[in-house]
N, C-alpha and C positions, 0 to 999 in steps of 0.2 A: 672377554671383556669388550673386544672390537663388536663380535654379534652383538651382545646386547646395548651398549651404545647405535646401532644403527637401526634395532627393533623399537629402541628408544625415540630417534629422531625420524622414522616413517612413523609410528605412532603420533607424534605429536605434529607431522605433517597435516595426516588425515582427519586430526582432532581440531585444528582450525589454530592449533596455537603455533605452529610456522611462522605466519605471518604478526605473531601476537596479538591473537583474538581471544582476550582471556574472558572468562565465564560472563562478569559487564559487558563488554565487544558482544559474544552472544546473546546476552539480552537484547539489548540496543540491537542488533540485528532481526531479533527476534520482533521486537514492539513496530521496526522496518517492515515487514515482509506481513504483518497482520493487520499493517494499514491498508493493506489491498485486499483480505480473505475473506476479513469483517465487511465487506460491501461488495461481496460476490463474485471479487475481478480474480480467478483463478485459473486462467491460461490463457494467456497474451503474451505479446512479445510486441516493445512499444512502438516499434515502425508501422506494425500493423493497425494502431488506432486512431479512430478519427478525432476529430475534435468534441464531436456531438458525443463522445464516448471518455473522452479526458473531460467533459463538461460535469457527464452522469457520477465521475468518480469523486469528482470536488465538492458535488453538491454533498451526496453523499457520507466521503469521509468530515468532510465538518460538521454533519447531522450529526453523526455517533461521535465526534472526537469534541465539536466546539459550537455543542449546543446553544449555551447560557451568552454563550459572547458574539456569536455571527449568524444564528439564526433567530428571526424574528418571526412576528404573526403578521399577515395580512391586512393593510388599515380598510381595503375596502369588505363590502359590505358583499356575502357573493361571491368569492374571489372567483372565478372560473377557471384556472389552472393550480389551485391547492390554497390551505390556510397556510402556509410557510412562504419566508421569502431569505433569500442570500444573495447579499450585492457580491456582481459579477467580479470583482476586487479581491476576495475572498476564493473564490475559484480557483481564479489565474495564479493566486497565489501558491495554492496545495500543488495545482497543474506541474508550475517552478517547481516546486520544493521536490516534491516526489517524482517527476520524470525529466527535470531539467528541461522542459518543450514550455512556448507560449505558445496560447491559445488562441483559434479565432473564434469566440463566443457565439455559436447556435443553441437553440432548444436539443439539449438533449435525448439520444438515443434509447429506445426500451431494452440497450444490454443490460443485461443483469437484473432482468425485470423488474428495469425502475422507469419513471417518466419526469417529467418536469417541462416546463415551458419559459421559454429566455425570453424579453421584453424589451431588448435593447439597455436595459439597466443594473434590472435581477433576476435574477433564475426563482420561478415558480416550482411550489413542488408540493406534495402531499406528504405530513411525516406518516411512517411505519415502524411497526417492531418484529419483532422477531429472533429470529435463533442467530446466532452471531459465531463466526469462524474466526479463531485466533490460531497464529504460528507458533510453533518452537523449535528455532535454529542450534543444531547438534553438532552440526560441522560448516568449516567455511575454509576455503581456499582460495588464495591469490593467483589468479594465473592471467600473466600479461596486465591487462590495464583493464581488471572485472576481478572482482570478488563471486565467486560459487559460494552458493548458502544451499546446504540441505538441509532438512529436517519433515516434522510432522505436522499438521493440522490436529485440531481440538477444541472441542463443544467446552468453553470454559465452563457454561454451566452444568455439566454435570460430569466433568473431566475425562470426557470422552475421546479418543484420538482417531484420527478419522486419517488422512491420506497421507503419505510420504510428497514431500514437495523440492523442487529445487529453485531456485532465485536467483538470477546474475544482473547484477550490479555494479556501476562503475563509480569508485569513489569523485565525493568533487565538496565543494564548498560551497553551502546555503545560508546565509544570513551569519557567514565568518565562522560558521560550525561545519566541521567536519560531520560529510555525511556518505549519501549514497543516491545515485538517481537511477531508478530501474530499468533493467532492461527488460528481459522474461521471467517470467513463472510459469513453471509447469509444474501442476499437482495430478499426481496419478489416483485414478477412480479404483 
């Protein structure tokens, strides 16, 4: 009985539910860790980024997340750095949310082969489409003052799974909700 009570609770260690990460917790971990994969940010570790690169990610993830409500068109005529425009407000804001860092707003960097141009106001940009990377977190572990998230990458559209990833995050609170502000990801090729 002892063995299997102990096969039991490393089981349920390694399974993420330790810490009480039940299958929600997974999700919501899940829909975490694909706000970075859907906009191409899959291996970094967040000491190492610059501003010009927390700029690219903002603009970005409110293209694909918060289209209808923070990205507009262009009023002039011509635009010369894209028909889209996102007040810098909106940025800093994702910035917060998802890495717990403020930003100092430049014209974003061509990681993740994007561009955009900053105006002292709004960030210009050009929209695109294309194939989109979503996570799903399998397991998650508490250790010290970071949460471990592993799992898979996957072409939603055509439910394809593509690379084993890991994620560490340090819990914290964003707008009174309980969240997570990232530290690394590393997805293996």
């Amino acid at each position: 009985m002892k063995k299997i009570l102990c096969a039991l609770i490393v089981i349920s260690f390694f399974s993420g539910t330790a810490f009480g990460a039940s299958s929600s917790e997974l999700k919501r971990m899940s829909t975490f860790v694909s706000n970075f994969t859907e906009v191409g940010m899959m291996n970094f570790h967040v000491d190492d980024l610059s501003d010009s690169e927390l700029a690219n990610f903002g603009i970005w993830h409110n293209y694909r997340n918060n289209y209808k409500s923070r990205i507009q068109h262009c009023q002039n005529k011509n635009c010369p750095y894209g028909s889209l425009i996102i007040d810098k407000s909106y940025v800093a804001e994702s910035v917060r949310k998802y890495f717990n860092r403020e930003i100092h707003h430049q014209t974003p960097s061509n990681s993740y082969g994007r561009y955009g141009h900053y105006d002292g106001r709004v960030y210009h940009f050009e929209g695109a489409s294309g194939e989109c990377t979503l996570a799903r977190v399998y397991e998650a572990e508490k250790r010290g003052n970071v949460i471990i998230m592993r799992g898979e990458t996957y072409d939603p559209e055509h439910d394809i799974e593509g690379s084993t990833f890991t994620a560490i995050a340090k819990p914290y609170k964003y707008g009174g909700k309980n969240t997570w502000a990232i530290v690394s990801l590393a997805v293996d090729n």
